[in-house]
C-alpha positions in Angstrom: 1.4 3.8 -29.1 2.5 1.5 -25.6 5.7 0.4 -28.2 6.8 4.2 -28.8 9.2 4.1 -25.5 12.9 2.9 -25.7 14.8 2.7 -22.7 17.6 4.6 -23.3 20.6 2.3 -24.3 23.4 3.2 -23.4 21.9 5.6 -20.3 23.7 9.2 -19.9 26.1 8.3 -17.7 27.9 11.6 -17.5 25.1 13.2 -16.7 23.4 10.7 -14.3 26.5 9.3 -12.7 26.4 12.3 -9.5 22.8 12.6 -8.7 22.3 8.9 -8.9 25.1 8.2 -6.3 23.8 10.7 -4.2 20.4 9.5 -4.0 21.7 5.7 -3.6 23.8 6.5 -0.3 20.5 8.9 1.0 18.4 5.8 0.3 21.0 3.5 2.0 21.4 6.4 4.9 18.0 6.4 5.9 16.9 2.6 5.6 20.4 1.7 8.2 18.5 4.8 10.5 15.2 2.9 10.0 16.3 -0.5 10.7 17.4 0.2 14.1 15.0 2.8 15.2 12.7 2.6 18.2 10.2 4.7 15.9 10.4 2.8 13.0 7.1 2.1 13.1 6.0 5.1 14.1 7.4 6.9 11.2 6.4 4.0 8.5 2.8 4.8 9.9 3.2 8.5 9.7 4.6 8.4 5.8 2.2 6.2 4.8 -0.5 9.2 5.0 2.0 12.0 3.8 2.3 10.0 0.4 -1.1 9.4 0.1 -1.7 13.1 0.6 1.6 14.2 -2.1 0.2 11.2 -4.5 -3.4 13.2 -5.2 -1.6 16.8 -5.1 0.4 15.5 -7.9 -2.9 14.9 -9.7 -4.0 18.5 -8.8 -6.2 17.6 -5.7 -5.4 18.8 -2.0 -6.3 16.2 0.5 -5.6 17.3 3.8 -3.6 14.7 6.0 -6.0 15.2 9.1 -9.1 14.4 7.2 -7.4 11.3 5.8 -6.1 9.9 9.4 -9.6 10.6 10.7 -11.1 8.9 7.4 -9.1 5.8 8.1 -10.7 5.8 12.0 -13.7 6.0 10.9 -14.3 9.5 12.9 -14.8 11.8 10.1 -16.2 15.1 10.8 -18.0 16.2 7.6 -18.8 14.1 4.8 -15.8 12.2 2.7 -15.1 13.9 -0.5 -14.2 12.2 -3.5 -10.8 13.0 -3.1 -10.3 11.5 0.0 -11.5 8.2 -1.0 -8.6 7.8 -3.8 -6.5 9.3 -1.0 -7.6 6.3 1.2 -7.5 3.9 -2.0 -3.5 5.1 -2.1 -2.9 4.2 1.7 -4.7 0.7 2.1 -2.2 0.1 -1.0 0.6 2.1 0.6 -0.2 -1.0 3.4 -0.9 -3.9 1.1 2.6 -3.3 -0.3 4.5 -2.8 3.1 2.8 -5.8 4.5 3.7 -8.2 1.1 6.7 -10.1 0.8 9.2 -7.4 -1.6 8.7 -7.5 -5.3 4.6 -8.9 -4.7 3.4 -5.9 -6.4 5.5 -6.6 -9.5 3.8 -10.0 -9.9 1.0 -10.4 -11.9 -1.1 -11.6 -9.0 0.3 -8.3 -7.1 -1.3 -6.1 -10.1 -4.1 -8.3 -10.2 -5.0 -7.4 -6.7 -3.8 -3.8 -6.5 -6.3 -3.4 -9.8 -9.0 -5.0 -8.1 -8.7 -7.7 -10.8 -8.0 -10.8 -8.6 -9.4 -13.7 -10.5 -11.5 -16.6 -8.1 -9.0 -19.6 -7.4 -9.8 -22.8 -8.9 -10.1 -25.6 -6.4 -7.3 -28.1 -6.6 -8.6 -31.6 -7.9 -10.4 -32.9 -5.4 -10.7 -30.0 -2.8 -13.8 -29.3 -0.9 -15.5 -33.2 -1.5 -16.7 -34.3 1.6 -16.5 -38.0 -0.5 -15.0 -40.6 2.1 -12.1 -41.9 -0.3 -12.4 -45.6 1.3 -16.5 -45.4 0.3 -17.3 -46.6 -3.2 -21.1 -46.6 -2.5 -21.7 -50.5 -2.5 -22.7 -52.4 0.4 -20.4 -55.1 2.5 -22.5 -58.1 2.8 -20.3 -58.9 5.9 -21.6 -56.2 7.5 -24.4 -56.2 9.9 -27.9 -54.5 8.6 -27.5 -52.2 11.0 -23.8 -50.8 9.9 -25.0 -51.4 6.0 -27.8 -48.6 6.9 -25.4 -46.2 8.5 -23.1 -46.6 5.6 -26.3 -45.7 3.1 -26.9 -43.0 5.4 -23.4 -41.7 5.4 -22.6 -41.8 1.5 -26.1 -40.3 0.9 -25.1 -37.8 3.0 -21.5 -37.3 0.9 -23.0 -37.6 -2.0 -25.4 -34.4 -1.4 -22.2 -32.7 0.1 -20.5 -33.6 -2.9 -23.1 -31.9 -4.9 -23.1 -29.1 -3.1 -19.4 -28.7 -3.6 -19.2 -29.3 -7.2 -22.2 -26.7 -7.3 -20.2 -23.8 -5.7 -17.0 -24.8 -7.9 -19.1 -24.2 -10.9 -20.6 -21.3 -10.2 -17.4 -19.5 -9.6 -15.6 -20.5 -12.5 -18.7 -19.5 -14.4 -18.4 -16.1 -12.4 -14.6 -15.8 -13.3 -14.7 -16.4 -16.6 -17.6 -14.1 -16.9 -15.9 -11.7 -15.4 -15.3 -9.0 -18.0 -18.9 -9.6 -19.5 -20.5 -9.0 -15.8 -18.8 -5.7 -15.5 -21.0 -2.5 -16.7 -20.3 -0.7 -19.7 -17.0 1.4 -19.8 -19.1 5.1 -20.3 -16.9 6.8 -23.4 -16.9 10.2 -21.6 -14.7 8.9 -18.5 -12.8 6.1 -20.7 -11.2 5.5 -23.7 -12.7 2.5 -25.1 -9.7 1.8 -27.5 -7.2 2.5 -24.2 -5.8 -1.3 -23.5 -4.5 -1.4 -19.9 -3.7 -5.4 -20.2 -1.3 -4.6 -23.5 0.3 -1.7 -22.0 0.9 -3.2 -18.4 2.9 -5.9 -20.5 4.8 -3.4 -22.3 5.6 -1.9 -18.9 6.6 -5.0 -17.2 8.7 -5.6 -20.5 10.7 -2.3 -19.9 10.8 -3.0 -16.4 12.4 -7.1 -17.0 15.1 -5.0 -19.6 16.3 -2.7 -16.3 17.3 -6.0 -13.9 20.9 -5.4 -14.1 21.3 -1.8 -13.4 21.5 -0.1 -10.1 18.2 -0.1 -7.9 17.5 3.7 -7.9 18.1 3.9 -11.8 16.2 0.8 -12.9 13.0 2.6 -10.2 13.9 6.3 -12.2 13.6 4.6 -15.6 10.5 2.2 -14.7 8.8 5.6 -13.6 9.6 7.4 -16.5 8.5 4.3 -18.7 5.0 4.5 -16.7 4.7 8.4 -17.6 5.0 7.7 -21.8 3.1 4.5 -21.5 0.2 5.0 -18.7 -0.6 1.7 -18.7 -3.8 2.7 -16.0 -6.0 5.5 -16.9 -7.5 6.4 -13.8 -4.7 5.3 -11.4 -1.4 6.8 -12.2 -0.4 6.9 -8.2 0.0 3.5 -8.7 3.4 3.8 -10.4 5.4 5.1 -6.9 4.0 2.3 -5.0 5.5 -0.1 -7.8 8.6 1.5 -8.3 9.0 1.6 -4.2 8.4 -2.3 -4.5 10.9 -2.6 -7.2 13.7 -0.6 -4.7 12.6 -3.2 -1.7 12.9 -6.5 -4.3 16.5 -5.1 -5.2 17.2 -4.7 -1.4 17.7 -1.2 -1.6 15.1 -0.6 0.8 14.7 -3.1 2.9 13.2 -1.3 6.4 10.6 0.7 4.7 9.0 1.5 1.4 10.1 4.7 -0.4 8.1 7.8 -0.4 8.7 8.8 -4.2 5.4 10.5 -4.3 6.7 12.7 -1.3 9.9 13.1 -2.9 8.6 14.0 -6.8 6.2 16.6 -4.8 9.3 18.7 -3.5 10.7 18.8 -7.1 9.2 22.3 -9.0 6.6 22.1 -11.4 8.8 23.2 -14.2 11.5 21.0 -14.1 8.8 18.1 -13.7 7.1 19.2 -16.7 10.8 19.4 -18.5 11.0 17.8 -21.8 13.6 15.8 -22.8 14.6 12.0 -22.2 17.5 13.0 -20.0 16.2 15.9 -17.9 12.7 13.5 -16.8 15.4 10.9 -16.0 17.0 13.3 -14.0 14.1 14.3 -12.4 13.2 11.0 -11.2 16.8 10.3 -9.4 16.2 13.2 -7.7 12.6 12.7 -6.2 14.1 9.6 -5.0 16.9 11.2 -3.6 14.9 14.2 -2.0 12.4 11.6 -0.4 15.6 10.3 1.6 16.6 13.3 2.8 13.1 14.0 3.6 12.7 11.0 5.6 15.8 11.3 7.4 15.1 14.7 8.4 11.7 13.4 9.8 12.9 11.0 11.2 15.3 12.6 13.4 13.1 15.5 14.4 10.4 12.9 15.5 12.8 11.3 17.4 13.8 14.3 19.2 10.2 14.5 19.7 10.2 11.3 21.2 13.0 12.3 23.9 11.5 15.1 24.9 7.9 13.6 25.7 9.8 11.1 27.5 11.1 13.0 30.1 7.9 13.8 30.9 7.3 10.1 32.4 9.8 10.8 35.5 8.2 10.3 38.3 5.2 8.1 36.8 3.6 5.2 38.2 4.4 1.8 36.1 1.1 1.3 34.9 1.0 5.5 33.7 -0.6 5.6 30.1 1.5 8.1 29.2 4.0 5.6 27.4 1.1 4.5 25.1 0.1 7.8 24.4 3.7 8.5 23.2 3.5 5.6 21.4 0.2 6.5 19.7 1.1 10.2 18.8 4.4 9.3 17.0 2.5 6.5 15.1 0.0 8.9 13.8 -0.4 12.9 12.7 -3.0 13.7 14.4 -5.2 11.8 17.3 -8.4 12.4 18.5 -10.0 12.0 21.9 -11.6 9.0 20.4 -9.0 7.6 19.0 -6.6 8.3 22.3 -9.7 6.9 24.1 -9.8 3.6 21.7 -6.0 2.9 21.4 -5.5 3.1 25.4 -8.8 2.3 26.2 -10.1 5.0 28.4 -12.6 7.1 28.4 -12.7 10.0 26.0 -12.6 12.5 29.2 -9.8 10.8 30.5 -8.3 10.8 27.0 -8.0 14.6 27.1 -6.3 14.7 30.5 -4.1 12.8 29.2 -3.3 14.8 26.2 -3.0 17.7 28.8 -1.0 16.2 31.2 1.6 15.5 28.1 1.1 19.0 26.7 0.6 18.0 23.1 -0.6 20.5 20.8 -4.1 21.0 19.2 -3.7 21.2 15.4 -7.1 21.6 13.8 -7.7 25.2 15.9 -10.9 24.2 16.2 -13.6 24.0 19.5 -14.9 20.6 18.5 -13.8 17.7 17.0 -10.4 18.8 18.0 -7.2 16.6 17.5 -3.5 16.8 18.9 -0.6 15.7 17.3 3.4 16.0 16.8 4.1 17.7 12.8 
């Protein structure tokens, strides 16, 4: 039943007081590292795959992070798996989020869209007429002939325009409404017919509205552990990080990136995840959160180091060297191909590789072709 879970009322705070301080000054830590980095970017771009990648291996799938950043350029090597599709479904999220004003996934439009729900938009009253407002279709006798024939010409022309317009408004209101009844049958053996994702997103959002006035990392904790007893979505339960990283951005907790919580649950063992108890899964969310801080500050910092070290490899360059750019491009992705290289610079994919030798990256896939450099 979507009414079984209470939000624990009062919460335990003796036993969530520590590890929910802790993982609100790593969260503050690494978003004041973030917001004046010079790879902020960089390292946004770079966790945006991880998670995708540690959101399917909580589901029991491996997606490897080099299949998925060649996926996303369109450069795959061997044909996509299922697996890697939900992976890529998770990052053009992971990036519909990021790019959103905070809290948009939280709004019913946000779900809509996320869902793949978004209902057409009704045109405001009187959008899309191409009616003249100051033609009312009669003739002005004090016109010449000549004018009263260009006017019958022009509101004949509105007037099919018009048509036209109130044509296309119909049809997709028809197609909105009609919406549920054009979609194909729900087969039994992938879906429960009786499971009602509307009704149990509300009683999510409900639990969710009843957390406002707690801390940010505890009202995230408890609207992920609400998610687990409801599952409001059957066949997207990534989708719960994503909204709970939202929630910590609309609370201004996280205000330079959003959260890696499927990162951070993925470094928690499997038995204490699987823990029962109404505490213990609290618990357990406060510190995914917290370990996906320390994570990212420990990325973060060895990327940067990274960074310095490339760099001094630009002494001596000429000004208009691409060797800055290729910096740039290797700390804003895994893994880059000589395509890719050869796209984002635009060179050739031979002169791509001499670049990549003349920086001395290192080749990550081991293999003789199709072969990809990178910084991990």
């Amino acid at each position: 039943m979507t009414s079984a879970y209470k939000l624990p009322d009062p919460p335990p705070w003796n036993e969530i007081a520590g590890p929910l301080a802790a993982a609100e000054d790593s969260l503050a830590r690494l978003d004041e590292r973030l917001r004046a980095s010079p790879i902020r970017q960089g390292w946004i771009a770079r966790t945006h795959y991880a998670d995708a990648c540690a959101s399917l291996w909580l589901e029991g799938e491996l997606v490897h992070v080099e299949d998925l950043v060649l996926h996303d350029a369109h450069m795959d090597v061997r044909t996509p798996t299922h697996e890697l599709t939900r992976a890529h479904a998770v990052l053009r999220a992971r990036r519909r989020i990021a790019a959103a004003e905070p809290g948009w996934a939280l709004t019913s439009a946000g779900l809509d869209g996320l869902r793949g729900r978004r209902p057409a938009r009704e045109p405001s009253e009187g959008e899309g007429r191409g009616v003249d407002p100051d033609a009312d279709g009669a003739e002005d006798p004090s016109l010449p002939d000549a004018d009263n024939e260009a006017m019958d010409a022009r509101d004949g022309w509105a007037a099919e325009m018009a048509a036209i317009d109130e044509l296309v408004a119909r049809t997709d209101r028809t197609l909105a409404g009609d919406r549920a009844a054009r979609r194909p049958p729900r087969d039994p053996l992938v879906y429960d017919l009786d499971w009602d994702e509307d009704e149990r997103l509300a009683t999510w959002h409900r639990r969710v509205d009843k957390v406002a006035g707690l801390p940010p990392v505890l009202a995230a904790a408890l609207a992920l552990d609400a998610w687990e007893d409801i599952a409001p979505l059957q066949h997207t339960p990534w989708l719960c990080h994503l909204l709970a990283a939202d929630l910590l951005r609309e609370r201004g907790k996280t205000r330079a990136h959003l959260a890696c919580l499927a990162l951070g649950l993925r470094a928690v063992p499997r038995e204490r995840r699987r823990a029962a108890g109404r505490t213990v899964k609290l618990l357990v969310q406060i510190e995914a959160i917290a370990a996906a801080a320390d994570m990212g500050l420990k990325d973060h910092d060895r990327w940067l180091l990274a960074r310095q070290l490339l760099e001094r490899k630009l002494a001596g360059r000429r000004s208009n060297s691409k060797l800055p750019a290729l910096i740039d491009l290797v700390l804003a992705t895994p893994l880059a191909s000589a395509g890719m290289i050869a796209e984002g610079l635009g060179v050739s994919p031979r002169a791509a590789q001499d670049l990549v030798a003349e920086l001395g990256l290192r080749e990550a896939t081991g293999r003789e072709r199709y072969r990809a450099w990178g910084i991990l």
